[in-house]
C-alpha positions as CSV (number, residue, x, y, z in Angstrom):
1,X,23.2,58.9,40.6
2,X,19.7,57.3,40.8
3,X,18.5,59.0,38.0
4,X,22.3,57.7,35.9
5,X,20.7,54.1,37.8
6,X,17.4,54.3,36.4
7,X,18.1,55.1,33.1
8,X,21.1,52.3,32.9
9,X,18.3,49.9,33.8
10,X,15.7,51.1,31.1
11,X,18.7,50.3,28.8
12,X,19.6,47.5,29.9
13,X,15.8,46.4,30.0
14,X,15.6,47.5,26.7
15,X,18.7,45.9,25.0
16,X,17.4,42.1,27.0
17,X,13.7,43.1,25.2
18,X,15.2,43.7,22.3
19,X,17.2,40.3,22.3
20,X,14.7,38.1,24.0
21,X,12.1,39.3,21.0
22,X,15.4,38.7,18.7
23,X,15.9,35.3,20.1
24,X,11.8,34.5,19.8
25,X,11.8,35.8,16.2
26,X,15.0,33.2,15.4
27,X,13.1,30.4,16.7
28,X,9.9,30.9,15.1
29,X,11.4,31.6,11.5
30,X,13.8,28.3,12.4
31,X,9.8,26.5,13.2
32,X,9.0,28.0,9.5
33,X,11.6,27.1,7.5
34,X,11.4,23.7,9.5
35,X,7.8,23.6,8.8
36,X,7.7,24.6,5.1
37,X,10.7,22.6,4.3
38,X,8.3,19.5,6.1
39,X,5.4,20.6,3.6
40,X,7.8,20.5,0.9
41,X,9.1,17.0,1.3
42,X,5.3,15.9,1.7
43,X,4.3,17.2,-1.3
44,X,7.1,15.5,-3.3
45,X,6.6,12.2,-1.6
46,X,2.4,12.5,-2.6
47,X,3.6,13.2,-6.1
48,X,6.2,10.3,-6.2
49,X,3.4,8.3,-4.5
50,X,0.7,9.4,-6.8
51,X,3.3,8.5,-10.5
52,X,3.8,4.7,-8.6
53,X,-0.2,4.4,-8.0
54,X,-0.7,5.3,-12.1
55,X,1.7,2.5,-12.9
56,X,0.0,0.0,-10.5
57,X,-3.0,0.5,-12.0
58,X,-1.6,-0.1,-15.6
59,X,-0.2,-3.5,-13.8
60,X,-3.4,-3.8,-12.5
61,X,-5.2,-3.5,-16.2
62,X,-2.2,-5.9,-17.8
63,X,-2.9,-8.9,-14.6
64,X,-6.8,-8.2,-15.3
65,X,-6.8,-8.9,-18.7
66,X,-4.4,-11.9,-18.5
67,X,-7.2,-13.3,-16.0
68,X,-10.4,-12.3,-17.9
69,X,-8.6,-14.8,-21.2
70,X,-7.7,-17.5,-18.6
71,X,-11.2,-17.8,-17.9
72,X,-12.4,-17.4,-21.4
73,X,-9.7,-20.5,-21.7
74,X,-11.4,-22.5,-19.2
75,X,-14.7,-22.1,-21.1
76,X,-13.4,-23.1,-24.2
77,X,-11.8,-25.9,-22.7
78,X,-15.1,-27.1,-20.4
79,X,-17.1,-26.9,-23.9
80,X,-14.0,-28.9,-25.8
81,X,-14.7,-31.9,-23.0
82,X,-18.7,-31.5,-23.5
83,X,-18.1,-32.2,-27.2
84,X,-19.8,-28.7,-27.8
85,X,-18.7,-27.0,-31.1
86,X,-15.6,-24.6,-30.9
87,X,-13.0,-22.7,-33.2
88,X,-10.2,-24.9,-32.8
89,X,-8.5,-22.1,-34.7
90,X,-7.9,-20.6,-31.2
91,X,-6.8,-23.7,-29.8
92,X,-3.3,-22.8,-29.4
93,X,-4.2,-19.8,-27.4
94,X,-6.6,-21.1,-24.9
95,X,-4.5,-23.5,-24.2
96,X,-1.7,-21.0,-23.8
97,X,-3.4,-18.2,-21.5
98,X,-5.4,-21.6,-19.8
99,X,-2.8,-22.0,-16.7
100,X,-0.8,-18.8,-17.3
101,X,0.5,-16.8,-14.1
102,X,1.1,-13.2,-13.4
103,X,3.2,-11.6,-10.8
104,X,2.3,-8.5,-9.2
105,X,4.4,-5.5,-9.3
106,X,3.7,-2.8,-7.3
107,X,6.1,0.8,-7.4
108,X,7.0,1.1,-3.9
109,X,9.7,3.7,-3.8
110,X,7.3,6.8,-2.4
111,X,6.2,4.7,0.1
112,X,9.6,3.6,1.2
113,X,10.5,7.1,1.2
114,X,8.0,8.3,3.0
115,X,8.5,5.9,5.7
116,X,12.4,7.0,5.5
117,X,11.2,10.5,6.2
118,X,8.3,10.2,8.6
119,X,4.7,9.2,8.2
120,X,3.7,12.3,10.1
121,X,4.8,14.2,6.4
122,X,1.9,13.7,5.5
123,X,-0.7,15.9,7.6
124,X,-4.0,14.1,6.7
125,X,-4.9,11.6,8.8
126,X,-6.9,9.9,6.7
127,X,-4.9,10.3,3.7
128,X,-2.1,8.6,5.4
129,X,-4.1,5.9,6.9
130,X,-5.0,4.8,3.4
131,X,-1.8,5.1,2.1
132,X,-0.6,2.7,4.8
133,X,-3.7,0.5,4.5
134,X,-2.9,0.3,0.8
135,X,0.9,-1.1,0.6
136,X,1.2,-2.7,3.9
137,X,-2.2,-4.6,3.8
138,X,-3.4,-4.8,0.2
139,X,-0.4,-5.2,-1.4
140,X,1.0,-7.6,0.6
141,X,-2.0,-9.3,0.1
142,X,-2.3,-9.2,-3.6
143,X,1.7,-10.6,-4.0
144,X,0.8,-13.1,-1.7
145,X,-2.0,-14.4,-3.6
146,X,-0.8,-14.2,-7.1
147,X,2.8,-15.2,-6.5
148,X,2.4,-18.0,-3.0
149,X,-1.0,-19.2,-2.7
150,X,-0.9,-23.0,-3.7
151,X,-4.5,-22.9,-5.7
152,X,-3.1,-19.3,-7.9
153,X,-0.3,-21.1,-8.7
154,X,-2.0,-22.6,-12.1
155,X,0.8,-23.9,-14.1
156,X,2.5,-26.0,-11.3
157,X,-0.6,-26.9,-9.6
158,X,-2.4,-27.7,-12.9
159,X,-0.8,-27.8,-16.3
160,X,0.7,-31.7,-15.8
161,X,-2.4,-32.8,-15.2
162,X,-4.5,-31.5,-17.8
163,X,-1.5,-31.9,-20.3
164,X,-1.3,-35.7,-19.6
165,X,-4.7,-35.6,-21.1
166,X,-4.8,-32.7,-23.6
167,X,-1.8,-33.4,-25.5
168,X,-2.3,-37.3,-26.7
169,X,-5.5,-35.7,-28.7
170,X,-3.3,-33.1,-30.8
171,X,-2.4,-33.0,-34.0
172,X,1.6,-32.3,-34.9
173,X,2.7,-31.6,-38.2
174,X,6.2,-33.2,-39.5
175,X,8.1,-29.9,-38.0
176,X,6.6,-30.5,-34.3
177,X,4.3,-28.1,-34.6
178,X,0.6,-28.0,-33.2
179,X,-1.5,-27.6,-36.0
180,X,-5.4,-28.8,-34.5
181,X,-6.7,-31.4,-32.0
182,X,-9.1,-34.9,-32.8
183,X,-12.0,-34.6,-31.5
184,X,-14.0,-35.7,-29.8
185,X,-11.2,-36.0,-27.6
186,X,-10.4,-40.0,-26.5
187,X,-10.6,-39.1,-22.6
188,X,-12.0,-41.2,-20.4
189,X,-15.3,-40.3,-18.4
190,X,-13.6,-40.5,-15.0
191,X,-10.5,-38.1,-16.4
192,X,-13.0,-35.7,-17.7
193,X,-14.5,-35.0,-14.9
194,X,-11.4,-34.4,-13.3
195,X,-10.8,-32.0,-16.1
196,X,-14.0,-30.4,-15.4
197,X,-12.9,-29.6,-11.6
198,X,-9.7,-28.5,-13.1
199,X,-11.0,-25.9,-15.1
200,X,-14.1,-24.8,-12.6
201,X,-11.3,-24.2,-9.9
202,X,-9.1,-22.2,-12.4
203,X,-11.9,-20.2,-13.0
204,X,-13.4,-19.5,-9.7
205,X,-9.9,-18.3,-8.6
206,X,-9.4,-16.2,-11.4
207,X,-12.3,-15.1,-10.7
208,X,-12.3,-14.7,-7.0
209,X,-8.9,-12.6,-7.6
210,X,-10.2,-10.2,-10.4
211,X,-12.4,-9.1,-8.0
212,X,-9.6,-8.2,-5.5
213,X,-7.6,-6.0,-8.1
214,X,-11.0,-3.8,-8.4
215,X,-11.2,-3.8,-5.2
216,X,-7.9,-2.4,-5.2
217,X,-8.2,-0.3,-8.4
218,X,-11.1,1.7,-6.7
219,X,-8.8,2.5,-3.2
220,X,-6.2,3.6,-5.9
221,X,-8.3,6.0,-7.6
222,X,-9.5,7.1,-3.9
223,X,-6.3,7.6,-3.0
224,X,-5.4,9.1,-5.8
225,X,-8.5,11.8,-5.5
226,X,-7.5,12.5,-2.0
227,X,-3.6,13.3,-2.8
228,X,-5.0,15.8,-6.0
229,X,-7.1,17.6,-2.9
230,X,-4.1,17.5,-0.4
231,X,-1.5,19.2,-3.0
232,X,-3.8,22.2,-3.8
């Protein structure tokens, strides 16, 4: 009987080994497939993430450009009202691109996903800090600035003003159309200097703001890097 005893035990010691290393084995393949479907999602995210950050910065390119001309504007314009000599052939289009704004547009959906899913997807710390850093701060930022700032806002904060004294000079063909400008323009000395604040605060602000997107271009292309090293 105690040897029938004994060897029940060492059965039944083995069958509760056999399921506790059973049970063990179930959770730690559950952790796997848990943490490889985790890596999985993260990876997608980056590379939804890291398709919106190329279109930024092709947003980025289109609003820098629009700003570099807007100066060029204001230069043409400043030597118009110094009576310097310019190609009034491009009058149309200085005067165009001169108080011309630009929205920003940002692709936020990999973001928004990401924050759907968990920030803590993504494993690098400072990957993720940066990724933060980028659409709630910078972002924000940039919309702010090119879409709610008073002194960005050229055309309404600008364009009646410098029209009242632009458009008396120009010439209009029987059709309506624009064809050139008299010069030297018939503004007064006062309103010229007026003009000439104008078009130095147009430019400092244009300039001021190109600045920012390189600022931000350069954390895109960082982040960008950084996502290429994560993924391998």
């Amino acid at each position: 009987m105690k040897k029938l005893k004994a060897k029940n035990w060492k059965n039944r010691g083995f069958e509760f080994l056999s399921i506790f290393i059973a049970v063990i084995s179930a959770f730690a393949l559950n952790n796997w497939n848990e943490n490889s479907r985790n890596d999985n999602s993260g990876s997608k995210i980056l590379t939804e993430i890291n398709n919106g950050l190329r279109k930024d910065i092709d947003d980025i390119n289109l609003n820098k450009g629009g700003h570099v001309v807007g100066i060029s504007a204001c230069i043409f314009f400043r030597d118009l009202l110094a009576e310097k000599q310019v190609n009034t052939d491009s009058l149309m289009i200085h005067y165009f691109n001169l108080t011309r704004d630009f929205v920003s547009i940002q692709n936020v959906a990999g973001y928004e996903t990401l924050k759907s899913q968990g920030l803590e997807l993504i494993k690098n710390d400072s990957l993720r800090l940066q990724i933060i850093s980028l659409y709630e701060y910078d972002y924000n930022t940039l919309r702010k600035l090119e879409e709610e700032y008073s002194e960005m806002q050229f055309q309404e904060s600008y364009f009646k003003e410098i029209n009242t004294d632009l458009a008396p000079n120009f010439k209009v063909d029987e059709n309506g159309n624009i064809i050139g400008i008299d010069l030297p323009l018939n503004i007064s000395d006062d309103r010229k200097k007026i003009l000439l604040l104008y078009l130095w605060k147009i430019q400092t602000n244009r300039s001021f703001i190109l600045k920012y997107y390189s600022d931000i271009e350069s954390k895109i292309i960082e982040i960008q890097k950084n996502i290429t090293v994560e993924k391998r």
